[in-house]
C-alpha positions as CSV (number, residue, x, y, z in Angstrom):
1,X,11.5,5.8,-1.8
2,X,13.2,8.4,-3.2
3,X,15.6,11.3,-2.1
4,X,14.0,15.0,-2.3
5,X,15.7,18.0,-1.3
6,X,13.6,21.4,-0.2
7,X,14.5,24.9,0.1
8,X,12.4,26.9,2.5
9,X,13.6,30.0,5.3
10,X,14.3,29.2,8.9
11,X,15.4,30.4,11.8
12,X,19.6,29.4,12.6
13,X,20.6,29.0,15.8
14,X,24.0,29.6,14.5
15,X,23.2,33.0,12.6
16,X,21.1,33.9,15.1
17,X,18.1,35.3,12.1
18,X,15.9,33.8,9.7
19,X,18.1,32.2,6.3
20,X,17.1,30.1,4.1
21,X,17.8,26.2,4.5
22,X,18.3,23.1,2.7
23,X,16.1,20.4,4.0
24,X,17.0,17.1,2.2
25,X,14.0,13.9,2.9
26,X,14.5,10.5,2.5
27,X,11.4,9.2,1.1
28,X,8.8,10.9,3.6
29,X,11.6,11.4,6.7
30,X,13.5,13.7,7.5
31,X,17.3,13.1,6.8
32,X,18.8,16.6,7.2
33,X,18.7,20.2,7.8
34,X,21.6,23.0,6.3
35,X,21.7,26.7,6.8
36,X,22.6,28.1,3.4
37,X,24.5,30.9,5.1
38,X,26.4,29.7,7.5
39,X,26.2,26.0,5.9
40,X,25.7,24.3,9.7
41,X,24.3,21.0,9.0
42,X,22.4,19.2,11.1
43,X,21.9,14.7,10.6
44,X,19.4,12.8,11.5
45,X,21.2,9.5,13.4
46,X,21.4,6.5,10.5
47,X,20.9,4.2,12.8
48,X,17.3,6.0,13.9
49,X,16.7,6.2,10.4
50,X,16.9,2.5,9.6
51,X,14.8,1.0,12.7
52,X,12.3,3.7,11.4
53,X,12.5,2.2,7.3
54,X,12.9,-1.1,9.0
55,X,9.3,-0.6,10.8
56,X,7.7,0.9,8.2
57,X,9.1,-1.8,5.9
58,X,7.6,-4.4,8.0
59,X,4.5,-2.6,8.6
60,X,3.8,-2.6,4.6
61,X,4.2,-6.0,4.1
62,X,1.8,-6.7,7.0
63,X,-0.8,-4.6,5.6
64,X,-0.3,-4.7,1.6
65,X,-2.8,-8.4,1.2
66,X,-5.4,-5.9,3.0
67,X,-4.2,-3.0,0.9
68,X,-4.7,-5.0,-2.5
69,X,-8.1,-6.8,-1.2
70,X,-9.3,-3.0,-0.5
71,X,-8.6,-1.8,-3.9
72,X,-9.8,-5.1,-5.7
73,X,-13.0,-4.6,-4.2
74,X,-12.9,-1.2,-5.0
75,X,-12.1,-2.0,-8.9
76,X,-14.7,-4.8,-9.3
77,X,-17.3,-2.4,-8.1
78,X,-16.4,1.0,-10.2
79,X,-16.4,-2.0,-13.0
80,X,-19.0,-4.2,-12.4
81,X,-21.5,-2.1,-14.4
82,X,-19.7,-2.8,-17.1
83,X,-19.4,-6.7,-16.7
84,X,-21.3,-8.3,-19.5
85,X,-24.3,-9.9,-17.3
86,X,-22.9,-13.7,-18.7
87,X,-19.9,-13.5,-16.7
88,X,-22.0,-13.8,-13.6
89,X,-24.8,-15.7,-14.8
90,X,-22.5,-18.7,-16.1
91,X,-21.0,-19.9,-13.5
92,X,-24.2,-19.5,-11.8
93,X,-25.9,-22.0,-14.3
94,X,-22.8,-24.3,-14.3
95,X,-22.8,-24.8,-10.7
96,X,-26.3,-25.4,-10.7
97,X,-26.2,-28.1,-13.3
98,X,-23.1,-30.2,-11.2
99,X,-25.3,-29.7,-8.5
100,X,-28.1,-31.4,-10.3
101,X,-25.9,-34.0,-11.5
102,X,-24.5,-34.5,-8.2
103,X,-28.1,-34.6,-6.5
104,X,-29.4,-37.5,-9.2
105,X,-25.8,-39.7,-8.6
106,X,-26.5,-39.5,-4.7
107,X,-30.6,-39.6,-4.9
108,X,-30.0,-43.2,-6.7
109,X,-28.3,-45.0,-4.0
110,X,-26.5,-47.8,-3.8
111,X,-28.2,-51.2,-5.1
112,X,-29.2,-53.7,-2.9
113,X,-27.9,-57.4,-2.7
């Protein structure tokens, strides 16, 4: 996350009219809020600020395997025109051929004494 800094006009409680304001973000919060006028500043609490990055910390790890499985099957899709057609059909005929092998070795049965 990185640090952005705005400019747009609001209304100061201190001036009493609209001025323009420095509104600086960290990442996609709000960190603080100055009058360019009458340069009254006004801090978010760090210690709000950290349970909030420490939540939405946790909550990205939670959800980031779902994130990447969503976009993998996304990829292989938008790509899978593209596969050559022997990508899919070898495995395919491999795993049919240990399953025939595997089918003879187990059809035999043991000999008898």
């Amino acid at each position: 996350m990185k640090d952005e800094e705005a400019k747009i006009v609001l209304f100061c409680i201190n001036c009493n009219k609209e001025s323009p304001h420095t509104v600086n973000y960290i990442g996609s919060y709000l960190r603080s809020v100055s009058c360019n006028n009458c340069s009254r500043t006004i801090e978010i609490d760090r210690r709000h600020l950290r349970t909030v990055f420490a939540e939405d910390f946790i909550n990205r790890i939670l959800t980031k395997p779902h994130r990447m499985t969503e976009d993998m099957k996304k990829a292989v899709a938008t790509l899978m025109p593209f596969f050559p057609k022997r990508l899919i059909r070898e495995p395919i005929k491999v795993l049919k051929e240990i399953y025939e092998v595997l089918k003879k070795d187990n059809g035999k049965g043991s000999p008898k004494k």
